[in-house]
C-alpha positions, 0 to 999 in steps of 0.5 A: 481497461484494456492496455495495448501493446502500443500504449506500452510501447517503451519510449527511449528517454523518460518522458513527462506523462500525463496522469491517465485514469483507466476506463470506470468499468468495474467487474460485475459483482454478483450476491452468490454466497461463497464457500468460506467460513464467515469470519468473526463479526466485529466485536462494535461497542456503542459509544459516544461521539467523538471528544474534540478536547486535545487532553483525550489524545494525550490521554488515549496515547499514554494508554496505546504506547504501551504497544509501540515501545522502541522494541514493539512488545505488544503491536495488539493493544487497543486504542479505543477512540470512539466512531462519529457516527453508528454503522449501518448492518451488513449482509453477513455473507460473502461477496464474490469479485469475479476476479481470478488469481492472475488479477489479483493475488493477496499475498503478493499484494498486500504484504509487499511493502506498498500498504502496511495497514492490513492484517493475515486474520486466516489462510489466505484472507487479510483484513483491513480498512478503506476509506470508512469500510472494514473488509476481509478479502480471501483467495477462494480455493476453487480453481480460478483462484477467485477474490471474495470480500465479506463487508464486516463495517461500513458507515455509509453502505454496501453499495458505496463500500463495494466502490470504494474498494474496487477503486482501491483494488485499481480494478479498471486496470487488467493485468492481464494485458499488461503482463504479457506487453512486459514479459514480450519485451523483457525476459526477466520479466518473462520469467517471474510473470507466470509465478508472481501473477496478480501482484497489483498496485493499489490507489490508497487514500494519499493522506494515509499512503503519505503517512504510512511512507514518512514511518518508512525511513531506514526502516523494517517492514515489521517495525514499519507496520507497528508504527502505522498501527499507532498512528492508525489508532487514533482514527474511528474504531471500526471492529475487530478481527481475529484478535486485530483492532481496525480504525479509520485512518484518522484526519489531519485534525485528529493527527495535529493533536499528537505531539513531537514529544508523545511520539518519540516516547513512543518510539517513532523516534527522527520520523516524529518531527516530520510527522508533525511538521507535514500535518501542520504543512498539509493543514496550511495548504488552500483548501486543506491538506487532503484536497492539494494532496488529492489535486496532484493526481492530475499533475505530470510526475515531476510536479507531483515529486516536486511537490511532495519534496517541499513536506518534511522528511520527504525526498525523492524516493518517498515521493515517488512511492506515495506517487506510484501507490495514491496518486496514478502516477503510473511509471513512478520508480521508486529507487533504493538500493534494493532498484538499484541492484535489480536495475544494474543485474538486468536493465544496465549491466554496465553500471554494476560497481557503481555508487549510486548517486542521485544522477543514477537515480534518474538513469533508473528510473529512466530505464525502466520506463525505456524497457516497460513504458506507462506503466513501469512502476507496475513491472518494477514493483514486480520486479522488487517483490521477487527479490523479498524473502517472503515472497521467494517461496512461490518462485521454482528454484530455475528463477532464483540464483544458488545465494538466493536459493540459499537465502529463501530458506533462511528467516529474517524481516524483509527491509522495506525500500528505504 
């Protein structure tokens, strides 16, 4: 889909939007085998259907907790529970997206603190999991930067999978168009744009982009990331790659198996009981947690936050990241105090010293959809990954200050916003 620089315009108050859906026209795909090497097949053991008997979970975690300690000593060991129904072949070869580096660039997209569920299985190729599909994705090297996918699984066919992950992807939203509205009406923006290019929001699964958020609590990218792999272990075996063991993500009835106390001896700690607590609060929803949760994409934004404040260990910031990154609420902000710095260094100097209050919060949020419009939570998302250490090597030392330089060179964990 096209965005004009009218349908950008940047209103002056924060207004109440109306979820909008981007245009279905997907990017042509074609069957041209690409250059890289074909990754490892999945190593996909037949098994039998899956137990319905509570003490099988128990069972299944004592076994996987091993790899989620309080001190994540070993995030590669295997939850094996077993798939409910025996995947169809894939075509063993890649498949290109006709889609160049400026759309989408993997590493700014997936290591980013929006998804902690997929993994880096080669240079410049991550692998992961939608919906039912396990995919890999690479940056080709050939000029245009272009994205192929190789379909390793699915359990309901290519030409599903393919759709799947296009949706996923946010493919009927161009980039392109975007970029240059903001950068017209911001000079930081200006700046960064022809560096981080292709940095793309998704539209994760809401069920799974929730939960993944109440593991995020004060909390590290890297810590954050073993605690889903746990969570996630307890869905649909679907393969593995290079070493990294993918699952569905599990359902609600999967994850009312777990308890409060199998949890925290797994080290989840706090975010145990509102994990706990939101499953049975989904599951007590009319027509069931996934169908409201999916409902809220066609709510306004204060609906949706209010909405999702009503789950255990959800508050603001929180809903507003599973609304930006599931629910098209495309002017989301979530605001922590790495947004808070961003705004008070580029969008309102005049804040800078402040504390930031929840009053604050809102003049944030508000002025980012001043400066960027509809879709602000796309330009502030670009905005936070060019303040991440891991993602300050691909900025010239002209877009970064003397502290950050000196700090891109250091090492450490990212902090995801909490």
């Amino acid at each position: 889909m096209n965005i004009s620089h009218q349908m950008l315009q940047s209103p002056r108050t924060l207004p109440v939007m109306k979820r909008q859906r981007p245009a279905t026209t997907s990017p042509v795909l074609t069957n041209k085998p690409c250059t890289p090497s074909t990754p490892p097949i999945p190593k996909v053991t037949p098994k039998t259907h899956q137990s319905k008997n509570p003490t099988s979970i128990t069972s299944s975690i004592k076994k996987a907790k091993r790899r989620l300690t309080p001190t994540f000593n070993d995030p590669k060991s295997k939850e094996t529970l077993p798939p409910t129904a025996e995947a169809p072949r894939t075509s063993l070869k890649w498949e290109t997206l006709n889609l160049g580096r400026s759309e989408l660039f993997l590493p700014l997209t997936f290591p980013t603190g929006q998804t902690f569920r997929w993994k880096q299985t080669g240079p410049s190729q991550y692998t992961g999991v939608v919906k039912s599909h396990l995919f890999s994705l690479k940056q080709l090297d050939d000029g245009n930067g272009d994205v192929a996918y190789f379909l390793h699984r699915t359990t309901t066919g290519e030409a599903d999978a393919r759709a799947a992950l296009l949706d996923y992807l946010n493919m009927g939203i161009s980039l392109g168009d975007m970029w240059a509205s903001f950068s017209a009406s911001d000079t930081r923006f200006a700046d960064l744009a022809p560096h981080l290019g292709g940095a793309r929001v998704l539209r994760q699964d809401p069920v799974e982009c929730l939960f993944q958020f109440l593991c995020s609590s004060n909390n590290n990218i890297g810590r954050i990331t073993r605690m889903v792999d746990f969570i996630s272990s307890l869905g649909s075996y679907l393969g593995t790659v290079e070493g990294f063991d993918f699952h569905e993500f599990p359902s609600l009835e999967r994850l009312s198996l777990v308890s409060e106390a199998e949890l925290r001896e797994a080290g989840f700690g706090y975010r145990a009981k509102y994990i706990v607590g939101t499953v049975k609060a989904l599951q007590s929803k009319p027509g069931g947690g996934t169908e409201w949760l999916s409902s809220l994409r066609e709510l306004d934004l204060d609906e949706v936050v209010d909405a999702l404040s009503t789950l255990p260990g959800i508050g603001p910031k929180v809903a507003a990241c599973i609304a930006l990154f599931s629910l098209d609420q495309h002017h989301a902000i979530p605001v922590d105090t790495h947004v808070w710095q961003i705004a008070t260094r580029y969008l309102i100097p005049e804040l800078a010293g402040a504390r930031l209050t929840p009053k604050l919060c809102g003049r944030v949020a508000e002025a980012f959809v001043s400066k960027f419009g509809k879709y602000a939570g796309w330009a502030q998302t670009l905005l936070f990954i060019a303040e991440l250490p891991s993602q300050k090597a691909f900025l010239p030392s002209g877009c970064l200050s003397a502290k950050e330089i000196k700090a891109a060179k250091g090492d450490g964990d990212a902090e995801a916003d909490s």
